[in-house]
Every structure is written in C-alpha cells, then in structure tokens.
py3Dmol code that shows the C-alpha trace and the ligand (Angstrom):
import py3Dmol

protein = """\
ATOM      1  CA  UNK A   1      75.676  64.248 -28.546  1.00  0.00           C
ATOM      2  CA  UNK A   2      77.505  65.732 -25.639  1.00  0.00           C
ATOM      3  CA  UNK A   3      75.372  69.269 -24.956  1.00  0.00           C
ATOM      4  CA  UNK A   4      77.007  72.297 -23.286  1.00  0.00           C
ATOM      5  CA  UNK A   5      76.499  74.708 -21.114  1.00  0.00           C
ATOM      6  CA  UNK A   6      77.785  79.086 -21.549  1.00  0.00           C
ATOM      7  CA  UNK A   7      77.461  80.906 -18.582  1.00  0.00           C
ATOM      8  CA  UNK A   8      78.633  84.335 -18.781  1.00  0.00           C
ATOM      9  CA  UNK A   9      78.223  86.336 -22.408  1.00  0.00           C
ATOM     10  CA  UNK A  10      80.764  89.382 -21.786  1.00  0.00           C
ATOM     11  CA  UNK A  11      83.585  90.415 -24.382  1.00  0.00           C
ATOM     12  CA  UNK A  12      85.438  87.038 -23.702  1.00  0.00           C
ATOM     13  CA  UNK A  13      82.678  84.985 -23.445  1.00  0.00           C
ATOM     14  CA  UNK A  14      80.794  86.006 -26.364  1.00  0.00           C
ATOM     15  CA  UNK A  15      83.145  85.391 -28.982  1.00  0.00           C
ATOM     16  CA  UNK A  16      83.866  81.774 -27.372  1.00  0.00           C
ATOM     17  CA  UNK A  17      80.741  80.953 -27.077  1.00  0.00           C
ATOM     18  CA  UNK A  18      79.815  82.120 -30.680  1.00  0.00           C
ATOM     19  CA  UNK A  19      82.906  79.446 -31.711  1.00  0.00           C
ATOM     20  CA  UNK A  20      80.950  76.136 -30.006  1.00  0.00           C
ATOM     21  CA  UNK A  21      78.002  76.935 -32.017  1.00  0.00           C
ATOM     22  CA  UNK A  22      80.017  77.475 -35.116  1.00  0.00           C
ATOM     23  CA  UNK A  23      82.029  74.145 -34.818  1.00  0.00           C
ATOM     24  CA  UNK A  24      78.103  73.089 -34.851  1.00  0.00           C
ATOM     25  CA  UNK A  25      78.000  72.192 -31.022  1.00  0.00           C
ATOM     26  CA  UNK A  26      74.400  72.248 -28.932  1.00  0.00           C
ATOM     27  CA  UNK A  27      75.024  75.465 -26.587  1.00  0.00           C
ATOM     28  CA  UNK A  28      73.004  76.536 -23.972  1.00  0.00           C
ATOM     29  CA  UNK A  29      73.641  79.830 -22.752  1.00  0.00           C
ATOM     30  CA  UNK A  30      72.980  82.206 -19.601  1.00  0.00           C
ATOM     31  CA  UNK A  31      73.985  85.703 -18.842  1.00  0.00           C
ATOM     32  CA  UNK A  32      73.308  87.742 -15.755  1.00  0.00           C
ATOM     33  CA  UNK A  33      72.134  90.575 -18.253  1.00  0.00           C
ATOM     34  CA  UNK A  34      69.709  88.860 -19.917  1.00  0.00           C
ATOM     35  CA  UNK A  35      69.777  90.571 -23.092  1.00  0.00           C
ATOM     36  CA  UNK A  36      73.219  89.322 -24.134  1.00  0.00           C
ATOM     37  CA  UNK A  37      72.065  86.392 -24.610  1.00  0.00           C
ATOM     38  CA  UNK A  38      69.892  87.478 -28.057  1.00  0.00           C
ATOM     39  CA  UNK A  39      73.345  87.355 -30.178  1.00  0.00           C
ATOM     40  CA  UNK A  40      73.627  84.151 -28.864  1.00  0.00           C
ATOM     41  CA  UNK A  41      70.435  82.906 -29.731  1.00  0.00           C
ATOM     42  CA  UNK A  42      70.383  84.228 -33.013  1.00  0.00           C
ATOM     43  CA  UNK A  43      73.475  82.174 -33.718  1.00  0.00           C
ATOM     44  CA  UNK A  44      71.411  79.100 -32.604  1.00  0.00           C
ATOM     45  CA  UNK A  45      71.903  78.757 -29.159  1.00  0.00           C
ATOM     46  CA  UNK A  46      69.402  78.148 -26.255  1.00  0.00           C
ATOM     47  CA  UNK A  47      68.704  80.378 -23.630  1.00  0.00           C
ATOM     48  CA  UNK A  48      68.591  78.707 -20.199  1.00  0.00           C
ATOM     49  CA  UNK A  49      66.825  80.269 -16.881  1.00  0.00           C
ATOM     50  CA  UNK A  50      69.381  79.973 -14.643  1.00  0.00           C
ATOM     51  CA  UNK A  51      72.764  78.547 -14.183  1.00  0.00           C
ATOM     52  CA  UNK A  52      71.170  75.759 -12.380  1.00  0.00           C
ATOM     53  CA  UNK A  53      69.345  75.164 -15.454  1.00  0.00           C
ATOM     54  CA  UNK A  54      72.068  75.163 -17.605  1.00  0.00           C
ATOM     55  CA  UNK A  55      74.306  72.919 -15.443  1.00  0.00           C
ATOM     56  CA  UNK A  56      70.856  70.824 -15.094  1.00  0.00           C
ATOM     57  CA  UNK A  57      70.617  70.463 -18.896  1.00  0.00           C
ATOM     58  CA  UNK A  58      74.324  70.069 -20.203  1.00  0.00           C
ATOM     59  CA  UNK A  59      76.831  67.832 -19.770  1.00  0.00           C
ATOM     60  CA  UNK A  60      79.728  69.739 -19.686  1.00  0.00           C
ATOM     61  CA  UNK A  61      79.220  73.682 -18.572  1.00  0.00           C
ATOM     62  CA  UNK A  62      81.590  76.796 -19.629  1.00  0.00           C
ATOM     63  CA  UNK A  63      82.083  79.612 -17.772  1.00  0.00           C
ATOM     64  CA  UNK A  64      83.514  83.542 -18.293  1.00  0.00           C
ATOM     65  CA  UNK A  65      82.831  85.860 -15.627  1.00  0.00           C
ATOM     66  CA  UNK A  66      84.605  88.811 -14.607  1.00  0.00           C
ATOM     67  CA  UNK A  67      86.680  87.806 -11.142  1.00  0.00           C
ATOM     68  CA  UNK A  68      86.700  85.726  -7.990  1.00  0.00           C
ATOM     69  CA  UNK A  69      83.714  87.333  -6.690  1.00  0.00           C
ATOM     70  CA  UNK A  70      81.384  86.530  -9.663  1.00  0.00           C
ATOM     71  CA  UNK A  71      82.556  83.343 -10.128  1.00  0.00           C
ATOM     72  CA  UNK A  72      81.561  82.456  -6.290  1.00  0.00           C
ATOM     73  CA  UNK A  73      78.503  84.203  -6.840  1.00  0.00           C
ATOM     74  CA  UNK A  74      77.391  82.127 -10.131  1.00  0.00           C
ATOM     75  CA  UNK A  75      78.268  78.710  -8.346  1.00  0.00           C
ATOM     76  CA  UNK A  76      77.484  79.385  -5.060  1.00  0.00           C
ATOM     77  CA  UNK A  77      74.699  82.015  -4.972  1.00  0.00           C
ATOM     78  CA  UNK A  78      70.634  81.223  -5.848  1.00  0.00           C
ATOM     79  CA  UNK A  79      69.804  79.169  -8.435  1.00  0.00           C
ATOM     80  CA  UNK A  80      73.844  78.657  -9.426  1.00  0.00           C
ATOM     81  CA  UNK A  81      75.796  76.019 -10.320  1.00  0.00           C
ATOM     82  CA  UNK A  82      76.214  74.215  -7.451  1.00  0.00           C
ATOM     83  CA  UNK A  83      72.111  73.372  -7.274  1.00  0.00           C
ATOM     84  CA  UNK A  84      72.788  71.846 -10.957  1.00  0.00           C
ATOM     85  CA  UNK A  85      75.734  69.272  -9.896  1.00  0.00           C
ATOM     86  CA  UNK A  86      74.959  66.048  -9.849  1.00  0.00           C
ATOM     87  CA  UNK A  87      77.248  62.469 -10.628  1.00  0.00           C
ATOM     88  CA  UNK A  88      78.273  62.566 -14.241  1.00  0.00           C
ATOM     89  CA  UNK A  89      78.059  66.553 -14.418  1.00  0.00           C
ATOM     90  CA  UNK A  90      80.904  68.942 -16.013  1.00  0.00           C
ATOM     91  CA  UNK A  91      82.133  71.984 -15.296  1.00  0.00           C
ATOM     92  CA  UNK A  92      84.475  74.012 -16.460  1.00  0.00           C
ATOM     93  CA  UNK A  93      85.663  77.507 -14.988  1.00  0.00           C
ATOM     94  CA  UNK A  94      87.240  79.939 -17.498  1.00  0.00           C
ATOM     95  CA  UNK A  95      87.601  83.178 -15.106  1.00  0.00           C
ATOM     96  CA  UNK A  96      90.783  84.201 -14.449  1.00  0.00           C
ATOM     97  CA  UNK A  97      90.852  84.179 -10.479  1.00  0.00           C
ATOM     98  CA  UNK A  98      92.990  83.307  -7.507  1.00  0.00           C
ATOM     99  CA  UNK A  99      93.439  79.309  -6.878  1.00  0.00           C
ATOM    100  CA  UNK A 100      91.842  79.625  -3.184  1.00  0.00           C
ATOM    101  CA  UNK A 101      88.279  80.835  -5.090  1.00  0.00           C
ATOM    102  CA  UNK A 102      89.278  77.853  -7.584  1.00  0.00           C
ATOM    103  CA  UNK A 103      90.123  75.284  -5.373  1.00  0.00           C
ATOM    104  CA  UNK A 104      86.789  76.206  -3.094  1.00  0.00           C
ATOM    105  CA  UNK A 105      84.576  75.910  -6.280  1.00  0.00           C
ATOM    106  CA  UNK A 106      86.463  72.278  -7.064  1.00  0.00           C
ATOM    107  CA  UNK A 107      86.167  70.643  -3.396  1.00  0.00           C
ATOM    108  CA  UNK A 108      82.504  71.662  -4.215  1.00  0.00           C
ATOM    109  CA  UNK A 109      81.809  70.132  -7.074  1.00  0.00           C
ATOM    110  CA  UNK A 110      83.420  67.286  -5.928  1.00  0.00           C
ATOM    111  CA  UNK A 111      81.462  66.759  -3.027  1.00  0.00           C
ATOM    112  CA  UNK A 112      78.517  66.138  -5.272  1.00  0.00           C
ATOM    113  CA  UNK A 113      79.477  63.458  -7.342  1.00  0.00           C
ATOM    114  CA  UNK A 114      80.605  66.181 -10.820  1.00  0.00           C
ATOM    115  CA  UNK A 115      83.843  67.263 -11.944  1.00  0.00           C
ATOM    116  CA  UNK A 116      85.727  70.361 -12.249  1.00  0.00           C
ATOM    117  CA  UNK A 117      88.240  71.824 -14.363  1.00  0.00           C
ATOM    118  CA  UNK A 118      90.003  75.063 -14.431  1.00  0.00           C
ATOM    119  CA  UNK A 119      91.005  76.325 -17.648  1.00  0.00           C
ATOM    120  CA  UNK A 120      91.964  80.090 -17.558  1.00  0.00           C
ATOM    121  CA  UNK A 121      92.793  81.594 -21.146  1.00  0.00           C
ATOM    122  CA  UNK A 122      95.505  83.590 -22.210  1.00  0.00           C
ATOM    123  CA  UNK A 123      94.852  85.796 -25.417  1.00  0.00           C
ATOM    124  CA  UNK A 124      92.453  88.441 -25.465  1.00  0.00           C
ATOM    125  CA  UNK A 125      88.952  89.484 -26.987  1.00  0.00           C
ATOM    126  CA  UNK A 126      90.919  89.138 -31.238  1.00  0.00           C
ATOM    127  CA  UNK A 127      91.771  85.467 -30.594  1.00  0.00           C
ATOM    128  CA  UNK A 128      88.478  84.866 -28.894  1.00  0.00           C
ATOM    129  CA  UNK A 129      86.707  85.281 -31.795  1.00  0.00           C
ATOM    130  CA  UNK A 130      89.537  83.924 -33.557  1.00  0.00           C
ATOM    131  CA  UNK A 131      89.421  81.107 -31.667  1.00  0.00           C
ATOM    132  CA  UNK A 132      92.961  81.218 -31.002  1.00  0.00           C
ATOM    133  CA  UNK A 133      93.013  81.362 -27.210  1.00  0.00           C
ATOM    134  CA  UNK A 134      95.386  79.429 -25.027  1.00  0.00           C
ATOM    135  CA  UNK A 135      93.661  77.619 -22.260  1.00  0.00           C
ATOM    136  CA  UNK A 136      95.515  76.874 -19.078  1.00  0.00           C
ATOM    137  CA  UNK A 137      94.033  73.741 -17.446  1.00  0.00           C
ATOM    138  CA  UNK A 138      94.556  72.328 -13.791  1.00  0.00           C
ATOM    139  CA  UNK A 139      92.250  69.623 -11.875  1.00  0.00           C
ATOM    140  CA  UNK A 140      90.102  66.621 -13.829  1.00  0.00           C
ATOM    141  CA  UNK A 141      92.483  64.988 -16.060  1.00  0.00           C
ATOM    142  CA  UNK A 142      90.173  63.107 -17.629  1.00  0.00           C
ATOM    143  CA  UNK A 143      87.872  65.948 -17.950  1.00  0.00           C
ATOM    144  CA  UNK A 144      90.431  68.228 -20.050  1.00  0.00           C
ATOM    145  CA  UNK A 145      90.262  65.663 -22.196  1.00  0.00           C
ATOM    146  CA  UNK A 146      86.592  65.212 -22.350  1.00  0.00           C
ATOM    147  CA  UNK A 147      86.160  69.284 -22.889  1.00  0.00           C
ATOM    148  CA  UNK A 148      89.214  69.220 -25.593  1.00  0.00           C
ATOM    149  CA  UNK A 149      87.376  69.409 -28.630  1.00  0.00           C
ATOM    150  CA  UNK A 150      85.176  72.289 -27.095  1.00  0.00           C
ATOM    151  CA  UNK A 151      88.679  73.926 -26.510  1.00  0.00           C
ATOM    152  CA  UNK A 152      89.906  73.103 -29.843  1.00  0.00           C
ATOM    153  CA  UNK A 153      86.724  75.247 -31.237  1.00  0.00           C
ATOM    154  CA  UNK A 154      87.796  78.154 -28.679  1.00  0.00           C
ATOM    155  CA  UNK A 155      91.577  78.256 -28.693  1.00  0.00           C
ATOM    156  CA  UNK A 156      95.133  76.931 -30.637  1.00  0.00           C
ATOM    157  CA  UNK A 157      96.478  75.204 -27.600  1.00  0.00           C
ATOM    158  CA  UNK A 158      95.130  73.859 -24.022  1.00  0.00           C
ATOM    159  CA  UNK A 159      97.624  73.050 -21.326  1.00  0.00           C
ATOM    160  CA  UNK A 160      97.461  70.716 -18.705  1.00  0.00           C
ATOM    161  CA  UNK A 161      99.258  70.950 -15.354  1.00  0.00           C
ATOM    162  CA  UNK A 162      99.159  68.398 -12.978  1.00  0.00           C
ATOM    163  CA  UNK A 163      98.402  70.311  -9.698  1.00  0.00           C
ATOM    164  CA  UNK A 164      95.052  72.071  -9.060  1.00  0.00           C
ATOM    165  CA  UNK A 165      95.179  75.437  -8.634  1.00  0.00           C
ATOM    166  CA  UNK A 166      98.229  75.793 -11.203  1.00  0.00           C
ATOM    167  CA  UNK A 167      96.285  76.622 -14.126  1.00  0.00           C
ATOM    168  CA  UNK A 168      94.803  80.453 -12.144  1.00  0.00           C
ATOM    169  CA  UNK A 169      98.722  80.292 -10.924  1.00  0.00           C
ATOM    170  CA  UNK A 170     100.369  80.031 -14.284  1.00  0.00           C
ATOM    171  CA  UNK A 171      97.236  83.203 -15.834  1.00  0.00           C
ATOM    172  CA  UNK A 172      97.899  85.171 -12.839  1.00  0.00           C
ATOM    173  CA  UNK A 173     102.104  84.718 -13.734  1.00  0.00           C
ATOM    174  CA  UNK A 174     101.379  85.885 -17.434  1.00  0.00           C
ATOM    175  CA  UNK A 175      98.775  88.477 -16.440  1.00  0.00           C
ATOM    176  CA  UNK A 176     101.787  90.124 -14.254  1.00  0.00           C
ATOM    177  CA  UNK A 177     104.281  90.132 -17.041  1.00  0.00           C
ATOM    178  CA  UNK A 178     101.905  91.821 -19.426  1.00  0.00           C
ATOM    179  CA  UNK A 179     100.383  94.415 -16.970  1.00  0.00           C
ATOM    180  CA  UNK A 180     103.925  95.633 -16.296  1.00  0.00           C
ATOM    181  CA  UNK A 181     105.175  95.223 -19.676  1.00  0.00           C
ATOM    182  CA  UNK A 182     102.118  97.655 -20.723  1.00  0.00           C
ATOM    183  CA  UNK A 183     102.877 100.313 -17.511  1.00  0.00           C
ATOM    184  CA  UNK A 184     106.808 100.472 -19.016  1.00  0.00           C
ATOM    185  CA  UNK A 185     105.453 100.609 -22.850  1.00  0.00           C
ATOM    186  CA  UNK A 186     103.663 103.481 -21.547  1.00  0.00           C
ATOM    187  CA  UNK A 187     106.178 105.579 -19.735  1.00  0.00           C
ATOM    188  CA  UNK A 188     108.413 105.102 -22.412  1.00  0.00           C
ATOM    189  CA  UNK A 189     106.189 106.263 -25.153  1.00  0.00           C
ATOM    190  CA  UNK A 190     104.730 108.916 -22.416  1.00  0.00           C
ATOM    191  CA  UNK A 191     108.924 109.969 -22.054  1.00  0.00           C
ATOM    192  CA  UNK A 192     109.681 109.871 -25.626  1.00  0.00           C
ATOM    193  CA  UNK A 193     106.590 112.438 -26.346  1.00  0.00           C
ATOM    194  CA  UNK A 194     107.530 114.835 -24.418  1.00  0.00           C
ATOM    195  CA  UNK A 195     111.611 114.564 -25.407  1.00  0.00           C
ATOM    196  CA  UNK A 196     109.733 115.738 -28.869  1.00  0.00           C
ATOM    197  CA  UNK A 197     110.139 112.188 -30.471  1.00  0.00           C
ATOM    198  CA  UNK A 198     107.505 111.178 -32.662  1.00  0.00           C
ATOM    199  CA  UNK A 199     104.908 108.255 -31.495  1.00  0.00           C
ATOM    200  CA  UNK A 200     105.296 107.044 -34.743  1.00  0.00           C
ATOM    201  CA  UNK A 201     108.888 106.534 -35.012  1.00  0.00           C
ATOM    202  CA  UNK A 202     108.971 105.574 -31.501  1.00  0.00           C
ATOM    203  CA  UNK A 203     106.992 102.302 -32.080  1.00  0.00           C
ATOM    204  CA  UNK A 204     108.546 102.284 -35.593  1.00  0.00           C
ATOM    205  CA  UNK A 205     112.318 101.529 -33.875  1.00  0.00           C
ATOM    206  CA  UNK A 206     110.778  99.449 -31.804  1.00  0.00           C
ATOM    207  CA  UNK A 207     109.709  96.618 -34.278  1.00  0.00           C
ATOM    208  CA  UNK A 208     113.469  96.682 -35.489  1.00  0.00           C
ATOM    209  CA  UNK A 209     114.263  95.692 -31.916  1.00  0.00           C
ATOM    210  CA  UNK A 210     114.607  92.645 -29.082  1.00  0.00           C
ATOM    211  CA  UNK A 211     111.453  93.905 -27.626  1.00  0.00           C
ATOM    212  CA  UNK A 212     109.211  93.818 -30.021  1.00  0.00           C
ATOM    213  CA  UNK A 213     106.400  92.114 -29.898  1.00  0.00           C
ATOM    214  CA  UNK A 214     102.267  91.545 -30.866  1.00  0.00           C
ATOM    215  CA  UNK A 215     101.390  93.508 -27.856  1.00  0.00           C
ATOM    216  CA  UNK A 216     103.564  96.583 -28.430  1.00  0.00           C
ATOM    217  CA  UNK A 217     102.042  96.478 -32.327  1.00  0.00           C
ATOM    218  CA  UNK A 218      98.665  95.970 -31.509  1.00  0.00           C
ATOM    219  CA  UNK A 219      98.290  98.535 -28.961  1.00  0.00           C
ATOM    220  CA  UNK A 220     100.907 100.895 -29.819  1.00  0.00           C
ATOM    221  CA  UNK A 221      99.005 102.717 -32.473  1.00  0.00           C
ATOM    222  CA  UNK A 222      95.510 102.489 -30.621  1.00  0.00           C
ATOM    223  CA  UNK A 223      97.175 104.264 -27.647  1.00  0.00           C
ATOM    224  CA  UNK A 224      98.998 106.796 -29.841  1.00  0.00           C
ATOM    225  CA  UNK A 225      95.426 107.820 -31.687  1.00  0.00           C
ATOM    226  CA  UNK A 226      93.766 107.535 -28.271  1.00  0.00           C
ATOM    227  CA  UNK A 227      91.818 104.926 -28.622  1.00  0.00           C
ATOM    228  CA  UNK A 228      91.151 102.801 -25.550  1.00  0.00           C
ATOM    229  CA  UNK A 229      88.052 100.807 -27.103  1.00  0.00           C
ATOM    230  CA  UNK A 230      88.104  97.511 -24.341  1.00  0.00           C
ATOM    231  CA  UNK A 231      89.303  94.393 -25.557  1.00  0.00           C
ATOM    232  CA  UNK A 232      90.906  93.729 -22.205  1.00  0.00           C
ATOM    233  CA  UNK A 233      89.333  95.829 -19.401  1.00  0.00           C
ATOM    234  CA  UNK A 234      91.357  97.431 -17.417  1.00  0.00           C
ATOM    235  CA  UNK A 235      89.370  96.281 -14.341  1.00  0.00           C
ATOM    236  CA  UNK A 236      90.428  93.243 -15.050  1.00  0.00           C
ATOM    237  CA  UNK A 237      93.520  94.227 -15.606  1.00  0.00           C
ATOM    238  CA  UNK A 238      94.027  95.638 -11.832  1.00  0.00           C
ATOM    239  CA  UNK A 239      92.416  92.621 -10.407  1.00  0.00           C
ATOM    240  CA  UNK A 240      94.538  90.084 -12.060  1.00  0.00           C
ATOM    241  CA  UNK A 241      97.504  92.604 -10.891  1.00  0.00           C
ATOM    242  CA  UNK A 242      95.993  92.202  -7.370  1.00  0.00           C
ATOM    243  CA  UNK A 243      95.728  88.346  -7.377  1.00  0.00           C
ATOM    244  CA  UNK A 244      99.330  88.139  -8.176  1.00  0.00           C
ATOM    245  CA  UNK A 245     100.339  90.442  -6.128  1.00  0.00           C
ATOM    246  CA  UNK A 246      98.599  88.333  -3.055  1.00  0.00           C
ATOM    247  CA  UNK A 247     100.224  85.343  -4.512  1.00  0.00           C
ATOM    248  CA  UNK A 248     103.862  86.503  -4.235  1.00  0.00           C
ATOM    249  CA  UNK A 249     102.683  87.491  -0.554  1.00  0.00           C
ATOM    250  CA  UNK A 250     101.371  84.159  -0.140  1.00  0.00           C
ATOM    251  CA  UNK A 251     105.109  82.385  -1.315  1.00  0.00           C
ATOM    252  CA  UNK A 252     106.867  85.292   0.835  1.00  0.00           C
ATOM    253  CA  UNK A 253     108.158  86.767  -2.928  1.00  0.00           C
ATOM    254  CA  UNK A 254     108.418  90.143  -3.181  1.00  0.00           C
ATOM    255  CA  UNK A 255     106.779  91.719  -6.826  1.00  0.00           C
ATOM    256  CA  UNK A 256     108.726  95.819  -6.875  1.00  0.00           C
ATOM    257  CA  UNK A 257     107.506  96.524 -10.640  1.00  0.00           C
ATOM    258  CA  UNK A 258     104.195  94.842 -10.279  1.00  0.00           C
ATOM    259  CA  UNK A 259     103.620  96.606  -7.021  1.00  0.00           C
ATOM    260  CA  UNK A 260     103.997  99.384  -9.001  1.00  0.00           C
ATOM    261  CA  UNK A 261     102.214  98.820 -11.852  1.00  0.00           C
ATOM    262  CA  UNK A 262      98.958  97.616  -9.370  1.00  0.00           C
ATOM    263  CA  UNK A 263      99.080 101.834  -8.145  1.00  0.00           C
ATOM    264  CA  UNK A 264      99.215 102.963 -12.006  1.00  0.00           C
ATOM    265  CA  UNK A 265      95.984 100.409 -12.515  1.00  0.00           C
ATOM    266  CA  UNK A 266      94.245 101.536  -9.623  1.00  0.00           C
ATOM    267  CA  UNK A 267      94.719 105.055 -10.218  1.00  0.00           C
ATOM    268  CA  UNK A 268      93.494 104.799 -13.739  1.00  0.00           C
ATOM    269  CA  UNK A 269      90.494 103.213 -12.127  1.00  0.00           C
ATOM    270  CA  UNK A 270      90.184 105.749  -9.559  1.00  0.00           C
ATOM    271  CA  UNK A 271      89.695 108.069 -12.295  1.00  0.00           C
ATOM    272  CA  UNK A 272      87.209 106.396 -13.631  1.00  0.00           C
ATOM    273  CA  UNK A 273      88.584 104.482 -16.432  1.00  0.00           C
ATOM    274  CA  UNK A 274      87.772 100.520 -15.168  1.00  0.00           C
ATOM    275  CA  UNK A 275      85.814  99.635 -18.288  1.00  0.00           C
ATOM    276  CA  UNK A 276      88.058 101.324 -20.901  1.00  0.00           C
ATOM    277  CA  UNK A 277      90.905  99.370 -22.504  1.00  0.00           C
ATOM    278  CA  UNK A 278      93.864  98.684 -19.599  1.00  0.00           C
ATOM    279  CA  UNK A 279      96.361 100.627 -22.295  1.00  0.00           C
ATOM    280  CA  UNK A 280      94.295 103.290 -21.061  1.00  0.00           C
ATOM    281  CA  UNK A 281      96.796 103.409 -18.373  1.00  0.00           C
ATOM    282  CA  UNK A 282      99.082 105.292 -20.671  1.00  0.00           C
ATOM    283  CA  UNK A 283      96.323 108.520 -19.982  1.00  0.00           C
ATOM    284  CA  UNK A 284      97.311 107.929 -16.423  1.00  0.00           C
ATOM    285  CA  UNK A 285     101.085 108.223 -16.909  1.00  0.00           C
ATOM    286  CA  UNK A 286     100.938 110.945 -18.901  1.00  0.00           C
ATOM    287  CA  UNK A 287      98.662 112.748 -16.422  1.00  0.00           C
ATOM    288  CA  UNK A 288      95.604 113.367 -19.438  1.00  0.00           C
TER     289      UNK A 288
END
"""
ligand_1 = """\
48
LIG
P 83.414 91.418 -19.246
O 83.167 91.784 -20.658
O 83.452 92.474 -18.208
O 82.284 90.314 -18.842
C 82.133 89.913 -17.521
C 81.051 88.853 -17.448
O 80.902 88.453 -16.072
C 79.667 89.342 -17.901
O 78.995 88.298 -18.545
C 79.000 89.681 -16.565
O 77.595 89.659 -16.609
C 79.519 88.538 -15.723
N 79.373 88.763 -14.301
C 79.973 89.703 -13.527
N 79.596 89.588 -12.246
C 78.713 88.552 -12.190
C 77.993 87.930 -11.139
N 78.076 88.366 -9.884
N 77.196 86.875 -11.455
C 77.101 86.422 -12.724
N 77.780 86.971 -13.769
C 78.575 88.020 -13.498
O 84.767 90.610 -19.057
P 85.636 89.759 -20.101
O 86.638 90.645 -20.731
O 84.746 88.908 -20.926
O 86.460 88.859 -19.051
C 85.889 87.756 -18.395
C 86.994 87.037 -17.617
O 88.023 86.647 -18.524
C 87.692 87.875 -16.540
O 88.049 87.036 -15.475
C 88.944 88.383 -17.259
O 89.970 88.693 -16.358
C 89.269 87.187 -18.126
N 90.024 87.471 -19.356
C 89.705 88.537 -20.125
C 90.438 88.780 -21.292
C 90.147 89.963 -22.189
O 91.044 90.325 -22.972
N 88.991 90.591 -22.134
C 91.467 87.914 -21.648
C 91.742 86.795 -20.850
C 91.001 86.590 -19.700
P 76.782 90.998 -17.028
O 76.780 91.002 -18.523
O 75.444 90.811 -16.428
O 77.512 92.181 -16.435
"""
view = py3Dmol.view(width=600, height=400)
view.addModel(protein, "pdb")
view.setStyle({"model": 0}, {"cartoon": {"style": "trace"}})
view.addModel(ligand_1, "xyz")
view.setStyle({"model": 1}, {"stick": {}})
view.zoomTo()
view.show()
C-alpha cells in the first residue's frame, strides 16, 4: 500500500490532509508547530520527526506551507526534504509560490534519483475540507498520475500542463484575478455605503447580474457583518499579489489594477491585519 507523507498542517493543509485519511489512506504527518499535528493524529495519522522522516518513510510526500520562503526552508533547511530523497521517492509541492522557488526545489529532487510535482490548488479553506479543490499540476507526468487518487480524495479536478513551472504560473494568474476582483468588490460596496445604499440590497442586485458570482456571495455578507474570520489569509493574499506582479515584470507585461490592488494588500497588512481574512481589505478601503 502506497504510504504518504503531510508536511505542513495550516488551514489548507489540515482539511486535505484530514481527506487522505478519510478515503482510508496511511498518512504521515509533520508540522513546524508541533501541536497541530494532535487533530491529525486523532484522525489516525502518524506523527513523523522531521520532514526527512516523513519523506524517509512515504512514498509519495504532500506539502502546504505558507510561501516561497517556507517551502525552501522545509526542503532545503535541517533535517528537510531534500535529506529524505532518494531513487523511487515522491514529492509533491502544494504551496502556491513563484516557478523559480519551484523549479529550484525540482532540479533538486531530481538530482537525487526522486521525483517532483507541482500541484498548486485553487479553492479555498470550504472546498478543502470539502475536498473540492482544483489542483494545478506541472513537472512528473507520470507522477500526477501516480498521486491522482490522493488528489481525487483532496479536490474535483487536477490539471496537468506540460511545462514545469506552469502549474505556480497558471495559481499565480488566478490568484491576480481574484485579489483584484475582491479590491473592486470592496470599493464598490465601500462607495455604495456611503451614497446611503444598503449592503444588503447592494449584494442583493448583484446576484441578478453578469457579475455575480460564489465569491461575491460567500464573502459579501461576511464583509458586510464584519467578519473577517481567515479562510484565505490575507498574507497570502499580498504575496501571491507580489509573485504575479514579479511575473508580469519578468514577461515585460505591465499589471495597472493588480499594482494597485498589491498597495491596498500591503496596507491592510501594514495595519496589522496579515492573518485576518484578505476581504479584510474592505476595512482598508473604507479607512475603519
Ligand atoms: P496557513 O494556515 O498560514 O499555514 C501555513 C503553514 O505553513 C503552516 O503549517 C506553517 O507552520 C507552515 N510554515 C510556514 N513557514 C514555515 C517554515 N519556514 N517551515 C515549515 N513550515 C512552515 O496557510 P494556508 O492558508 O494553509 O495556506 C498554505 C498555502 O496554500 C499558501 O501558499 C497559500 O497561499 C496557499 N493557498 C491557501 C488557500 C486558502 O484559502 N487558505 C487557498 C489556496 C492556496 P506553523 O503551523 O508552524 O506556522
């Protein structure tokens, strides 16, 4: 029975994690905050030591963690994934990051014999524990296919694209639309408040419209009561806004509305907001 590997229990990983074990697959897990792993384990899961371990252990090894930065540091740093890879070993990188930090990470475990597939998600933390994600795969071919029941468990669709590096490309893409889509959502609703037009209506003429959509419904009442509970940090948020940002620099495209939408981000995190929801934005806008 193929075992595998969970590195990296946050909101995302969690939930997807919890799904393997339910779809009664052998899960070892690992979290940098130790303690996250108890849900986990309670579910059935093992606890491993160290990434190493894990990658050691499994045969084909998840992981969720927050941005480029922490995904270097779990695969590069002491006791990480790279000391676990050897011939015949798995691993697949979930993080949404840029495709340089992706590419790095594959050359790497390359060079020792494993293999390596990127498989960003798109979906947030409801169809995570729906299991309703969609994964967006680039690098071992026959490796997506390998990890595709494991995906199956997590998410309702897994894409493949042939170039590595296009599966970060393709999250960073979506990640742009939404972030902006969420900074205009909020000026609008921010405008139509103080024109003395009801929140409720507002997002009420909005379903009747060409813009409507799951995003608008979902968050559109949590933002008018105020609630900013994180399913999506907006940390996150900002750096995904970021790594797009340095992608259109990097094909010489230039990004006006997600430019702007990166200040309205970083100014919400200026003020202290990084680990709230990113609708939270919407307190930024209309200066609360
Ligand atoms: P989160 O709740 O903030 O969890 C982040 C995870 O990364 C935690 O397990 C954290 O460990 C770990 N981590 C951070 N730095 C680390 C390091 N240096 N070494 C090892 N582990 C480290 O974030 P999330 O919402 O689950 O998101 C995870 C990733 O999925 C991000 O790339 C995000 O952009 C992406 N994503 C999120 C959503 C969403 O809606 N939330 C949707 C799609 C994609 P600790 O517990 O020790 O802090």
């Amino acid at each position: 029975m193929t075992r595998y590997g969970f590195l990296g229990l946050g909101i995302m990983g969690k939930a997807m994690a919890a799904n393997l074990l339910a779809g009664g697959l052998e899960v070892t897990v690992w979290n940098r905050t130790t303690e996250k792993c108890a849900p986990l384990a309670a579910l059935g899961a093992r606890i491993g030591n160290s990434p190493a371990e894990v990658v050691a252990d499994c045969d084909i090894t998840f992981a969720m963690v927050s941005d480029p930065a922490a995904a270097a540091a779990l695969f590069f740093g002491e006791g990480g994934v790279l000391e676990g890879i050897v011939p015949g070993k798995a691993y697949v990188d979930i993080s949404t990051v840029d495709p340089t930090t992706s590419l790095e990470i594959a050359r790497a475990v390359n060079a020792e014999g494993g293999r390596f597939l990127e498989a960003p998600v798109s979906g947030s933390k409801k169809p995570a524990e729906d299991g309703t994600l969609v994964f967006l795969c680039s690098g071992d071919e026959s490796l997506f296919h390998e990890a595709k029941p494991a995906l199956d468990l997590m998410g309702k669709k897994s894409f493949y694209f042939d170039k590595p590096g296009q599966g970060a490309e393709m999250k960073l893409v979506i990640n742009m639309i939404m972030g902006t889509m969420m900074t205009a959502f909020a000026e609008g609703l921010t405008l139509g408040d103080k024109a003395g037009l009801g929140m409720a209506d507002i997002l009420d003429v909005l379903t009747q419209g060409a813009i409507d959509n799951p995003m608008f419904r979902l968050k559109g009442p949590q933002m008018a009561s105020g609630n900013f509970t994180p399913a999506f940090p907006l940390k996150h948020m900002q750096k995904d806004m970021r790594l797009a940002l340095e992608l259109g620099d990097k094909f010489g495209q230039p990004l006006f509305t997600a430019a702007a939408a990166n200040n309205l981000y970083l100014k919400s995190r200026q003020a202290g907001n990084g680990d709230e929801d990113f609708s939270t934005v919407f307190q930024a806008i209309a200066g609360n």
